[in-house]
C-alpha positions in Angstrom: 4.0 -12.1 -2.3 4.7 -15.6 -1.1 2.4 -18.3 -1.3 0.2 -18.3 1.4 -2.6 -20.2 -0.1 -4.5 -23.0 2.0 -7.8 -24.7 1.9 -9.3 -21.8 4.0 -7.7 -19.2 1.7 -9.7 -21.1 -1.3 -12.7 -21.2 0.7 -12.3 -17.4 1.1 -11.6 -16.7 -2.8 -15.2 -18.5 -3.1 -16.3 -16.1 -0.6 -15.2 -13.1 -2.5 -17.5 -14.1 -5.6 -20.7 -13.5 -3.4 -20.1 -10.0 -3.1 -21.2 -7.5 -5.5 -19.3 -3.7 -5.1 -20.5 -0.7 -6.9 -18.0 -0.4 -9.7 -18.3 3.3 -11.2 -15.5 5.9 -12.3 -13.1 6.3 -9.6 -10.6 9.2 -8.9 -7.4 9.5 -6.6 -5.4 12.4 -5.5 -2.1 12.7 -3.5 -0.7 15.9 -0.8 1.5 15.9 1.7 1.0 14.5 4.6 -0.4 16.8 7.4 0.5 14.5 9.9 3.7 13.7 9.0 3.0 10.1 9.8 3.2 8.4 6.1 4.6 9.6 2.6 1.0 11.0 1.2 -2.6 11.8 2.1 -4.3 9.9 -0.5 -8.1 11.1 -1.6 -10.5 8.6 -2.9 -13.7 9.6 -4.8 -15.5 6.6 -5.1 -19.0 5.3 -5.1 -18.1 2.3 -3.6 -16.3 1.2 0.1 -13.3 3.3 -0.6 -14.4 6.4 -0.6 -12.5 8.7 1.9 -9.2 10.3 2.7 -6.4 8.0 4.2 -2.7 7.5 4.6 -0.8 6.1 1.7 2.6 5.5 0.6 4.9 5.7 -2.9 4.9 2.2 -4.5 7.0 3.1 -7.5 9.9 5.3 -7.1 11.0 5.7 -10.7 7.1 7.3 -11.8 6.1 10.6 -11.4 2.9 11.8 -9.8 1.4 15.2 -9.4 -0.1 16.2 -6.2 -3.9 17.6 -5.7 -4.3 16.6 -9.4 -7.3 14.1 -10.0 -6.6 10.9 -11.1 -8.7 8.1 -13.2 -7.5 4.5 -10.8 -8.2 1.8 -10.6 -7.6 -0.7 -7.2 -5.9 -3.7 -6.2 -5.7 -5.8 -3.7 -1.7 -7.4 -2.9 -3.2 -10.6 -2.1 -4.2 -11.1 -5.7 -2.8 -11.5 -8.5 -1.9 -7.8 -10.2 -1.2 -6.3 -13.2 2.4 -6.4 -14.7 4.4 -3.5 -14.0 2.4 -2.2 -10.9 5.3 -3.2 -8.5 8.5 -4.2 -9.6 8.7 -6.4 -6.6 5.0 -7.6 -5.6 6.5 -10.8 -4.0 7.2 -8.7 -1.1 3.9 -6.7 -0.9 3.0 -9.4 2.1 6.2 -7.8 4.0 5.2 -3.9 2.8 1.7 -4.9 4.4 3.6 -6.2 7.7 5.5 -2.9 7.7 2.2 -0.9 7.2 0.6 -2.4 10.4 3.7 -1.8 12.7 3.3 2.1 13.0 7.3 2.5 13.4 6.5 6.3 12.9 7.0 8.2 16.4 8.1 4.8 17.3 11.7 4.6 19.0 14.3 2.1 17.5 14.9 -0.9 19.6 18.8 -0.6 18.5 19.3 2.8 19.5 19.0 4.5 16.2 16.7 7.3 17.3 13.0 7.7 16.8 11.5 6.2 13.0 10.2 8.4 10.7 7.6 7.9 7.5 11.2 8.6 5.2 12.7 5.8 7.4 9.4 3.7 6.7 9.4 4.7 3.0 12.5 4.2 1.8 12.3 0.1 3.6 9.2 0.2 1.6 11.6 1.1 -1.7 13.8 -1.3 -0.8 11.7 -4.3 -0.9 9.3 -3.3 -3.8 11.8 -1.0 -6.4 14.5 -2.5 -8.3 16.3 1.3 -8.1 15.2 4.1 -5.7 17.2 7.0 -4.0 16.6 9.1 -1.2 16.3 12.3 -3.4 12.5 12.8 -2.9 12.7 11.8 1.2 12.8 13.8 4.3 14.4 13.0 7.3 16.0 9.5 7.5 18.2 7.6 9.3 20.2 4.3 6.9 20.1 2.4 10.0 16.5 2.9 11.1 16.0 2.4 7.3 18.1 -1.1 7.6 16.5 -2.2 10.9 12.5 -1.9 9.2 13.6 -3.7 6.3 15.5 -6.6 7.9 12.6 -6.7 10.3 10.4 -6.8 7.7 11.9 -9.3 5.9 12.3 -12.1 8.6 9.1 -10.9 9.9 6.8 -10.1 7.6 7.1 -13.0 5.0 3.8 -14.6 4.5 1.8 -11.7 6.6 -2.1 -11.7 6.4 -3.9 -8.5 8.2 -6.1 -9.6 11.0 -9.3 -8.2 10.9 -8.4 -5.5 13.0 -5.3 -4.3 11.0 -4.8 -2.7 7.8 -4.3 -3.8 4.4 -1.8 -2.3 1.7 -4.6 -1.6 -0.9 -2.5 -0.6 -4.4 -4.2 2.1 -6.4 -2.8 2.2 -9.9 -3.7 5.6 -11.4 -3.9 7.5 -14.5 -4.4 10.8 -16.6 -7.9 11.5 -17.4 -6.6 13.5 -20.7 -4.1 10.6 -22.1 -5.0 7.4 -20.1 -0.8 7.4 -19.3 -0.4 5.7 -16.3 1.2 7.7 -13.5 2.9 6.7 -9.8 1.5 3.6 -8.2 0.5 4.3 -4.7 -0.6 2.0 -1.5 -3.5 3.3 0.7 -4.0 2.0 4.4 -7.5 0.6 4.4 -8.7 -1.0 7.9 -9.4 -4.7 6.8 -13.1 -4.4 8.8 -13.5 -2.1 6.2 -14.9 -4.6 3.9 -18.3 -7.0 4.8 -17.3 -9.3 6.6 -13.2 -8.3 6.9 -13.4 -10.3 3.7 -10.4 -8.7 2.0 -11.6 -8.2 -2.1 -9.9 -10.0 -4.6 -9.7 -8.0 -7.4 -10.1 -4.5 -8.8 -14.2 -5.5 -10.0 -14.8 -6.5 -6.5 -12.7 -3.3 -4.6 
């Protein structure tokens, strides 16, 4: 994540203080896709403004997750300072959260490579957040539709901020009820307007 701090950014951060979220136990569970249109389903039982079913994505390759299984998590926001060890690269989460609000899936590649899939869009995601990653857990893909996100993504995503109408990259770190072991990191699409005020929250108390 690159530095994108200014004096409205600070006045926002002062902003974020005047809000008070329910913060009860939370619980997160990953399926497949129905739609085919991102890596996982992701459920969120929460109290609070997260509460719901939404598209999500693999932030760690290297950890396991189980699917339907519920999961103790806890929530971050990539425009805030995170725990160690959540990402291995969360200097690029601002390009992972361009990515998120292009919607290359069904989308057909402007260099002729075919039509994107949510492997094509994963594995860019891999590439710019996973210091090692394969392709043995992705579908369909295409190296050059892969290539053509990332690059994209890199010269165009650097310093992103969602608009009030787009989507922010919401990292959901979870982890066994039974042992407390931390399991997969996952990112959720959550529409920024759906926060008071499209006032993105700082940190996991506030989320």
């Amino acid at each position: 994540m690159k530095n994108w701090f200014s004096t409205g950014c600070i006045l926002m951060t002062l902003v974020f203080s005047s809000f008070s979220w329910a913060q009860n136990e939370r619980f997160s569970s990953v399926r497949d896709s129905p739609t085919g249109k991102s890596y996982f389903e992701i459920t969120i039982e929460d109290s609070g403004l997260l509460n719901g079913v939404y598209p999500g994505w693999c932030g760690d390759w290297t950890t396991p997750i189980q699917h339907d299984v519920s999961y103790s998590t806890r929530f971050y926001s990539p425009y805030s300072e995170i725990p160690d060890g959540l990402v291995d690269h969360p200097e690029n989460l601002d390009e992972v959260n361009w990515i998120i609000n292009q919607n290359f899936v069904g989308k057909t590649s402007p260099g002729g490579f075919g039509i994107y899939t949510y492997s094509d869009v994963q594995l860019a995601m891999w590439s710019l957040l996973d210091t090692y990653h394969d392709d043995s857990t992705a579908g369909p893909y295409s190296p050059e539709r892969v290539e053509e996100i990332a690059n994209a993504a890199r010269t165009l995503g650097s310093d992103f901020y969602p608009r009030c109408s787009q989507k922010v990259g919401i990292l959901l770190a979870p982890s066994d009820q039974a042992t407390g072991n931390r399991v997969q990191t996952t990112i959720t699409e959550i529409p920024r307007n759906h926060f008071p005020k499209c006032v993105i929250p700082e940190n996991d108390e506030n989320l």
